[in-house]
C-alpha positions in Angstrom: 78.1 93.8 121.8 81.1 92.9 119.5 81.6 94.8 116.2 81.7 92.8 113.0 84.9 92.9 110.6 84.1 93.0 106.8 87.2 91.4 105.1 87.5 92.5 101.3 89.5 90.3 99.6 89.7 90.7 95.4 90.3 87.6 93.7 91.9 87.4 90.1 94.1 84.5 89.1 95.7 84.3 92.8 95.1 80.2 92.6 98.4 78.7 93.9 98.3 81.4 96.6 94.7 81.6 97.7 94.0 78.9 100.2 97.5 80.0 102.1 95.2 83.4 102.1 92.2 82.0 103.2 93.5 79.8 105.9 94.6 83.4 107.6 92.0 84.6 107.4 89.2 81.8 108.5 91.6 81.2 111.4 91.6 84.5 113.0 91.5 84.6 116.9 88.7 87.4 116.4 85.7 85.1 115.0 83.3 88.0 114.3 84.0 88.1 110.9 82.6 88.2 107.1 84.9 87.5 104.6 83.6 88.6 101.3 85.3 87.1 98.3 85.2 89.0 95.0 86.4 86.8 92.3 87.2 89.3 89.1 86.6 87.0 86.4 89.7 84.3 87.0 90.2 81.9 84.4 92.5 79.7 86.5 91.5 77.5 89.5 90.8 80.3 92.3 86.9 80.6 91.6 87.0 76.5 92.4 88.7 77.4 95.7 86.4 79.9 96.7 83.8 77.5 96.2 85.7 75.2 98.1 86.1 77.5 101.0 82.4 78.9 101.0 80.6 74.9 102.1 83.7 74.8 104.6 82.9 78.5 106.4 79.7 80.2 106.6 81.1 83.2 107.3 81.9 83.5 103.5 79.9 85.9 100.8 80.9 85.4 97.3 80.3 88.1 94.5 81.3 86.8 90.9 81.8 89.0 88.5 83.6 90.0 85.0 86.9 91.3 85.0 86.4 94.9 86.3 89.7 95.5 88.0 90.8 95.9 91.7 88.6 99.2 92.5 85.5 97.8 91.1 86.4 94.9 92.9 86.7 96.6 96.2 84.1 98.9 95.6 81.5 95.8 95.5 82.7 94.3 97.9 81.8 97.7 100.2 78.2 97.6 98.3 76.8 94.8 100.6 79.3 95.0 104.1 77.6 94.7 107.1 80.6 95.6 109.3 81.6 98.4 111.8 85.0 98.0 110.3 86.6 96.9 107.0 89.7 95.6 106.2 91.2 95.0 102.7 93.8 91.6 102.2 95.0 90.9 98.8 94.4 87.5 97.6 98.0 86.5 97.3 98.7 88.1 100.4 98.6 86.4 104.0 98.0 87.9 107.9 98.7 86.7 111.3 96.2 85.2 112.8 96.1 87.8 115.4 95.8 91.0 113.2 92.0 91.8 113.1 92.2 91.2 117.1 95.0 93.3 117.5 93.7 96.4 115.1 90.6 96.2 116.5 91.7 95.9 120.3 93.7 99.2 119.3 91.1 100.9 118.0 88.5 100.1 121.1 91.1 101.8 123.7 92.6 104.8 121.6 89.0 105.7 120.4 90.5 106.2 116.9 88.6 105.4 113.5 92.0 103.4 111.4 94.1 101.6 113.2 97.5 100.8 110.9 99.9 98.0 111.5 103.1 97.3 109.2 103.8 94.5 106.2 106.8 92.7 104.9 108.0 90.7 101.9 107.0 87.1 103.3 109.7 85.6 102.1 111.6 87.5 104.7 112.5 86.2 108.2 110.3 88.0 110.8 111.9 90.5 113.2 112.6 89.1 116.6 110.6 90.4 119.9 107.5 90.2 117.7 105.4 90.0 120.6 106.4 93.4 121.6 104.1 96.1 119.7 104.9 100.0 119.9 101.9 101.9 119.6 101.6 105.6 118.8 98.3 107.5 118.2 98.2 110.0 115.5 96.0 113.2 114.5 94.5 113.4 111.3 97.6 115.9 110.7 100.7 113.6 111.8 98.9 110.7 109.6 98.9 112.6 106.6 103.0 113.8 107.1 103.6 110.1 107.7 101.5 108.9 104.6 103.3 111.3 102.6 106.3 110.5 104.1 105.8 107.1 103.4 107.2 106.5 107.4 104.5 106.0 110.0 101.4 105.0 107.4 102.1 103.3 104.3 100.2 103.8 101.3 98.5 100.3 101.1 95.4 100.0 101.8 95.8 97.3 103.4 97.0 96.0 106.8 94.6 98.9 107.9 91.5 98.6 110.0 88.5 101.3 109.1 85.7 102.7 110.6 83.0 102.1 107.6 81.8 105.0 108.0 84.6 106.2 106.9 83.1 105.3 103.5 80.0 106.1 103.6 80.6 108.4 100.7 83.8 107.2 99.4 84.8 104.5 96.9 88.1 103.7 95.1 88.5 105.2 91.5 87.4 102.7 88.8 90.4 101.7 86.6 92.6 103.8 88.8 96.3 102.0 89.0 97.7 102.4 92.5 94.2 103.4 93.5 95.1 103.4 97.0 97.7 106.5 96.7 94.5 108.2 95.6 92.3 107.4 98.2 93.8 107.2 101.6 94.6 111.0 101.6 90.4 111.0 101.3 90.2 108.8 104.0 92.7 109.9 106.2 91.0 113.9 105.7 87.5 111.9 107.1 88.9 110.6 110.1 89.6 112.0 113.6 92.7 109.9 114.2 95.1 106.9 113.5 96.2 104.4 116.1 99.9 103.2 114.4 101.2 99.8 115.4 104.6 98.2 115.3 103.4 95.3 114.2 104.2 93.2 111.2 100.5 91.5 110.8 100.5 91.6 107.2 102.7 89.1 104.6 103.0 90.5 100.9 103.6 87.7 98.4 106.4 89.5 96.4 105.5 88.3 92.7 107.5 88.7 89.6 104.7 90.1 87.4 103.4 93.1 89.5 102.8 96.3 88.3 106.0 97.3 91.3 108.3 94.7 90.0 107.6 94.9 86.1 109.1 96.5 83.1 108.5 100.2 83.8 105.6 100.8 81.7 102.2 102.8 81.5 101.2 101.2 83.9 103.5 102.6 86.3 102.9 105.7 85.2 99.7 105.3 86.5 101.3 106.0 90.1 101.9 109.7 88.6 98.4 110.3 88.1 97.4 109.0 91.5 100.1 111.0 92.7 98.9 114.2 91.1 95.3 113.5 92.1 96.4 113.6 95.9 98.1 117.1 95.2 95.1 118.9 94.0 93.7 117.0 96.9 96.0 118.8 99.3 97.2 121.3 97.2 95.4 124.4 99.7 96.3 122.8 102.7 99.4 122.6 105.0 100.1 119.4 103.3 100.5 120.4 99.6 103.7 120.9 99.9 105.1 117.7 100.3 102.4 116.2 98.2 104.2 118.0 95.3 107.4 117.3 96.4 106.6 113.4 95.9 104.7 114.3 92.9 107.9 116.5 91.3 109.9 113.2 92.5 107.7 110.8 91.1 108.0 113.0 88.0 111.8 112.6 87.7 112.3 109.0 88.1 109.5 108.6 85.3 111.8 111.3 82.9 114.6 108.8 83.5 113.4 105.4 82.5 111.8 107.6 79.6 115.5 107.6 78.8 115.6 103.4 79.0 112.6 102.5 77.7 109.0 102.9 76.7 106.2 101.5 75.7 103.1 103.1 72.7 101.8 106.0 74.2 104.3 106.4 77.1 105.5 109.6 75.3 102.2 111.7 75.3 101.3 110.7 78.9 104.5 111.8 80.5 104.2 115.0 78.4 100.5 115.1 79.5 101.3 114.7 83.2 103.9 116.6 82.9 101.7 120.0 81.5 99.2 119.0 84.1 102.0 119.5 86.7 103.4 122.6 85.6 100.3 124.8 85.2 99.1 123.2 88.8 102.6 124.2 90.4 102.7 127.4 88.7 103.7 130.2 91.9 104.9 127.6 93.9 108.1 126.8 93.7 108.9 128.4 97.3 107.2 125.2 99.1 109.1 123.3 96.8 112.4 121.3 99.5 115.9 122.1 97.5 115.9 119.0 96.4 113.0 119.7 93.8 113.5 123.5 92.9 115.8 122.5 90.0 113.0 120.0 88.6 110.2 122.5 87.4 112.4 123.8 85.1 114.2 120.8 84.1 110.5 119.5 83.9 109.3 122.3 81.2 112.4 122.2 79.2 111.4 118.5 78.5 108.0 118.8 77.9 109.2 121.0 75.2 111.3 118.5 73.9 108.8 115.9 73.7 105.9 118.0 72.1 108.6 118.4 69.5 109.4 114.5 69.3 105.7 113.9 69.5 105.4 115.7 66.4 108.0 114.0 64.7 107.2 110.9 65.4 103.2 110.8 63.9 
C-alpha cells in the first residue's frame, strides 16, 4: 500500500511567488499526496491563487485563517494531516519535482523516520552531476552533532521528510521566530534515525525583507531565544556542550551589532538573554571549545554595563 505525503505549505503574502510554488509541488512524480494550504490572513492576491489552484487539483485542503504567524500556521496544518509523512515547503520556496519520491524512496530502504536532503539560493546555478546522490544514514546521535553543527542537517525545517508520528505530541512554539531551531532538536531526540541526502531538492527564494536578510533587529534576536531553548533542551546530555557553544556565539554577534544599531527594547532583551545565559552556564565553562571561554566573562561584564545604561536611559 503506498504511504500518503502531507505537504504543509504557510501562505502569507507569497503572491508573485506562489503559483511557481505550487506548480512543484502538484507536479511531483510521487502522486500520493495532500497539499494543505494555510493562508495566514494575506491581504495581497495569494488567497485568489489558492483558490485558483484548489478547482484545478483535488488533492488541495485549504485552511483560512487570521494572521497567526508561521507556527500556528504549521501547527494547523498538522491538526487535520492524514499522512504517514509530512513535509513542510515555504510558499515562496520551490522543489524538484522529484523530492518527495526521492525522500520517501530513502526512507523505505534505510528504515529511518526523517529523511534530509539539501537547499540552495535559487537564484544560484545548480551543481553539476545532480543526478548522482550520496547518501549517508545517521543515528539519532550523529544527527544532532550535524544539526548543531549546522553540516550534515540544516536547521530548516524544511526539505525534510517526517514520520508523523514523530508529532504526535509535538507542535511548533506559537509566536516563536526561528521556530525551527527550537523544534528539530525535539524531533530529532524522537526519532531512531536520519537518512542524509546529497541532494539539492529544495529552492529558497532569497528575499530582501526576511527576518535573515533584514536590519538586525528583535527580531533576530529571536534566534537567541530559540537558541537558548535548545540548550536547556540538551543541556544534560552529551550534546550540551556544543549547544552552548552556538548559543555563547550566537550571543557575541548579537553584543556586536548592539554596538551598530538597535531598535526599542533591544537593550533589555539582550541583557535578559544574556542573565538567562549566565545563570544556565554557571559551572560550565570546561565544555565551553577555546573559542568561547573568554565570552562568559566578556558576557557578564556587559550585562553589567547595560543594567546600568538601562537605568539611565528610563
Amino acid at each position: 500500500m503506498k504511504e500518503l505525503i502531507s505537504i504543509i505549505v504557510p501562505v502569507y503574502n507569497t503572491g508573485k511567488y506562489l503559483k511557481r510554488c505550487l506548480e512543484s509541488i502538484i507536479n511531483q512524480s510521487y502522486t500520493d499526496i495532500e497539499i494543505i494550504l494555510v493562508n495566514d490572513g494575506s491581504f495581497d492576491n495569494s488567497f485568489e491563487i489558492i483558490e485558483e489552484y484548489s478547482h484545478i487539483d483535488n488533492r488541495i485542503i485549504v485552511i483560512n485563517q487570521t494572521n497567526q504567524g508561521l507556527s500556528i500556521a504549521r501547527n494547523n496544518g498538522l491538526n487535520i494531516a492524514n499522512g504517514n509523512y509530512v513535509l513542510f515547503i515555504d510558499s515562496d520556496d520551490f522543489v524538484d519535482i522529484r523530492l518527495v519520491q526521492k525522500l520517501l524512496d530513502s526512507i523505505r530502504d534505510s528504515n529511518c523516520q526523517i529523511a534530509a536532503a539539501r537547499s540552495m539560493n535559487s537564484n544560484l546555478p545548480k551543481p553539476e552531476n545532480d543526478d548522482y546522490i550520496f547518501i549517508r544514514k545517521l543515528s539519532r546521535d550523529e544527527a544532532m552533532t550535524g544539526l548543531l553543527d549546522n553540516t550534515l542537517v540544516s536547521e530548516s525545517a524544511c526539505c525534510k521528510l517526517f514520520a508523523m508520528s514523530l508529532f504526535s505530541e509535538i507542535r511548533f512554539v506559537e509566536g516563536m521566530i526561528h521556530e525551527d531551531s527550537e523544534i528539530l532538536p525535539r524531533i530529532i531526540m524522537k526519532c531512531n534515525s536520519v537518512i542524509y541526502l546529497n541532494y539539492y531538492g529544495y529552492f529558497c527564494e532569497p528575499r530582501e525583507n526576511s527576518i535573515t536578510r533584514s536590519k538586525y533587529s528583535l527580531k533576530n534576536l529571536a534566534k537567541n531565544k530559540a537558541y537558548f531553548e535548545r540548550y536547556i533542551l540538551l543541556k544534560n546530555t552529551q550534546h550540551g556542550p556544543k549547544a552552548l557553544n552556538r548559543l555563547i556565539g550566537n550571543e557575541l554577534y548579537s553584543i556586536l551589532m548592539l554596538m551598530k544599531n538597535y531598535e526599542d527594547g533591544y537593550l533589555k532583551e539582550v541583557k535578559k538573554i544574556m542573565s538567562e545565559i549566565i545563570a544556565q552556564s554557571k559551572g560550565e565553562l570546561d565544555v565551553l571549545e577555546s573559542r568561547f571561554k573568554f565570552l562568559i566573562p566578556i558576557i557578564s561584564f556587559i550585562n553589567a554595563f547595560l543594567s546600568i545604561f538601562i537605568k539611565e536611559e528610563k
